[in-house]
N, C-alpha and C positions, 0 to 999 in steps of 0.2 A: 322353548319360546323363541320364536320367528321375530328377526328389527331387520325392519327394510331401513336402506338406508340409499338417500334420495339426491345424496350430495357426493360428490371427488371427495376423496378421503388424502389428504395434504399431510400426514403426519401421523405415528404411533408411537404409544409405550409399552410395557411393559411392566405391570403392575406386580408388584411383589406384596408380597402375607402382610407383611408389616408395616404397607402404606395404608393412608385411608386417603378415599380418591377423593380427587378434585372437581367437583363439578361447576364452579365459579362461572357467569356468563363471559369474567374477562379469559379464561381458560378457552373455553368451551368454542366461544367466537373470534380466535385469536388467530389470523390467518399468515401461512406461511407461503413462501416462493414456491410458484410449482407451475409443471407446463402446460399447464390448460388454463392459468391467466390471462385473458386476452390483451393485447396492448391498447392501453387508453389514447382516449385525443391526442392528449395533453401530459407530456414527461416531461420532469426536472431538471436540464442540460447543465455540463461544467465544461468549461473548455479549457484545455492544459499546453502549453507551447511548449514543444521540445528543439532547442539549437544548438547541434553538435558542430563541433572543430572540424568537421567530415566532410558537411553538406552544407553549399551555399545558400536552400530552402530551408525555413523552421519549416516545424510539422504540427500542427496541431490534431491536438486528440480531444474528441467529443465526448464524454457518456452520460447517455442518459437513464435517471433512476425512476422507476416508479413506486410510489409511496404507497406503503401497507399498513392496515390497519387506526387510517386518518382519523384524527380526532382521542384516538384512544392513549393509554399509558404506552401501550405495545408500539404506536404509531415507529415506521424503520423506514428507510429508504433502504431500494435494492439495486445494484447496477440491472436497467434490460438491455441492453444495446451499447454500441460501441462504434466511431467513427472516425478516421485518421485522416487528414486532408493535409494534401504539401503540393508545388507545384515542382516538384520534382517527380517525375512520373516512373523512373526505371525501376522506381522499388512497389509499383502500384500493385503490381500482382500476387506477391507475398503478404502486401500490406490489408489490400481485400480480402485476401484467405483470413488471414491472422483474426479481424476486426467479423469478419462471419462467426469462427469457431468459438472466440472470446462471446459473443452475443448467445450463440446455443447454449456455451453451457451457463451464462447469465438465467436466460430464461428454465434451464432444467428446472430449480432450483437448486436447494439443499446449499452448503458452506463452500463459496466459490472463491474463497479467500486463498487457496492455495494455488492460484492462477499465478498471483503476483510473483511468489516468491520462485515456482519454476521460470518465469520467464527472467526474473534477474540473474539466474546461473546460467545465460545462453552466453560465448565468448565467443567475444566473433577472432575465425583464425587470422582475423591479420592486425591485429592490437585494438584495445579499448582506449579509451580519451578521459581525460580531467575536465570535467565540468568547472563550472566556477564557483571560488570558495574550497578548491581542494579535492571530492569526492571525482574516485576512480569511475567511470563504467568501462565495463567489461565489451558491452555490445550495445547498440541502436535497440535492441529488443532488450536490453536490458532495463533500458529508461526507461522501455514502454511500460515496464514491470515496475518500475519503481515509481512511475505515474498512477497505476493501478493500484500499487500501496497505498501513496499519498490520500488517493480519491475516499477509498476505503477506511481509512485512519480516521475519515474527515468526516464519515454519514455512520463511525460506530459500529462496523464489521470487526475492523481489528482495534485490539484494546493495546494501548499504549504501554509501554514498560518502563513504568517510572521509575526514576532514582531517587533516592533517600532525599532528603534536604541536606543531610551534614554531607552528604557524598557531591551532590551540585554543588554546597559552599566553598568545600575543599577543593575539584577541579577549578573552581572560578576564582579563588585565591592563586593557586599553582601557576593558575593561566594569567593571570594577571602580574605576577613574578616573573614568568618566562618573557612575557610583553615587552615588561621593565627593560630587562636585560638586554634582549635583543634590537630593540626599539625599528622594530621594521617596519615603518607606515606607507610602503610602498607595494608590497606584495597582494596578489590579489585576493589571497587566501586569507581569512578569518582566525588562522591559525600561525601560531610561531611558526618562520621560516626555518625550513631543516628538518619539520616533522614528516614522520615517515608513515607510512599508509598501514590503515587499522584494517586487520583481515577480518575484522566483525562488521566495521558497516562502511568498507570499502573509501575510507575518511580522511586524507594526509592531516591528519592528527595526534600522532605516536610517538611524544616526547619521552623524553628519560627525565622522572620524579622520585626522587628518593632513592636513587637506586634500582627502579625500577621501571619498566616503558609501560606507559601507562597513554588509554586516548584521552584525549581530550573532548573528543565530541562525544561517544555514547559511553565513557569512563571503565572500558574494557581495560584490565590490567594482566599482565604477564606474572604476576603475583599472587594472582586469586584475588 
C-alpha cells in the first residue's frame, strides 16, 4: 500500500511493539522548526545591552523569534535571526559573521540550545572582566552566550534547575549571617565581600560555610 505524502516531513519516530500510536490532531499538526519555514512579516524582537569594562560602546543584541504553533497548547517561540549593533565598528566583521551563522543554524531547526553554552567557553587570550554584581566573563563572546542563554531560559528552550526550598532557605539564612558580620554596604557585588569566584556559574560567590566553600548564588558546594 502506496501514501503519497504531500507535505515536508519536519520530524520522525520510531515506533516500538509496545507503543500504541498517537494519532491526536494535537500530535499529528504539531509543527516543528525546520528550514523550509519561511520568515513571516512580522517577528517577535528582544533587545539585550551588553557593557563591558573594555569598550567605550554598549552593544546591543537583537533576536528575533517566530512563533510556532499560535493559538495551540504547543504554541513555542523559536530564535530566527540574530542582530548585534554597537558604534564601535573594529569588531563589525566577526560580529556579522558570528550573528549570520548564529541565524542559519536558528533557522536549521532541531535543539539549538547548545549554541549558548559553546560560546560561553570562548576566553579571550588576554583576560576576561567582572560584570556587575560579581560574575566573571571569560570573553566578549562569552556574554554574547550568556545573552543567548538568558533569551532562551526566557521563551522555555532551556529549563531552569531549581533548587530545593530548604536548599534556598539555607543559603539565604547563611547569606544573610555572612551580611551581618561583614557589614559591607559599599561594594558593588550582591554578595559578601571576600568571596571567591564559583567555577560553576563563573559567580564571586564562594564563601566558607560550615567548613565548607559553598556558592552562594547557584549553591554549588565543595562537599557534595
Amino acid at each position: 500500500m502506496s501514501i503519497k505524502i504531500d507535505k515536508s516531513i519536519v520530524g520522525y519516530s520510531i515506533k516500538k511493539d509496545d507503543e500504541t500510536q498517537d494519532n491526536t490532531p494535537e500530535v499529528a499538526t504539531r509543527e516543528l522548526m525546520h528550514e523550509e519555514i519561511k520568515r513571516p512579516d512580522e517577528l517577535r524582537g528582544y533587545t539585550y545591552k551588553i557593557k563591558t569594562p573594555q569598550n567605550d560602546h554598549a552593544m546591543y543584541i537583537t533576536i528575533n523569534d517566530i512563533v510556532l504553533n499560535i493559538g495551540t497548547e504547543h504554541e513555542q517561540e523559536h530564535p530566527f535571526e540574530v542582530f548585534i549593533n554597537s558604534k564601535n565598528m573594529d569588531q563589525f566583521q566577526w560580529i556579522l559573521a558570528l550573528t549570520r551563522v548564529l541565524s542559519a543554524v536558528f533557522r536549521k531547526g532541531g535543539d539549538s540550545t547548545f549554541l549558548a553554552e559553546e560560546l560561553k567557553q570562548v576566553f579571550d587570550p588576554q583576560g576576561g572582566y567582572f560584570k556587575k554584581g560579581g560574575k566573571f566573563m571569560p570573553s566578549l563572546i562569552a556574554e554574547i552566550g550568556e545573552v543567548l542563554e538568558t533569551h532562551m531560559r526566557k521563551i522555555g528552550l532551556i529549563k531552569d534547575e531549581e533548587l530545593s526550598d530548604a536548599h534556598k532557605a539555607l543559603l539565604a539564612e547563611k547569606r544573610t549571617a555572612l551580611e551581618a558580620v561583614t557589614n559591607d554596604d559599599e561594594s558593588d557585588s550582591s554578595f559578601p565581600a571576600g568571596s571567591q569566584l564559583c567555577k560553576k556559574c563563573n559567580t564571586q560567590a564562594m564563601v566558607l560555610m560550615d567548613g565548607c566553600m559553598t556558592c552562594l548564588n547557584c549553591g554549588d558546594s565543595k562537599c557534595g
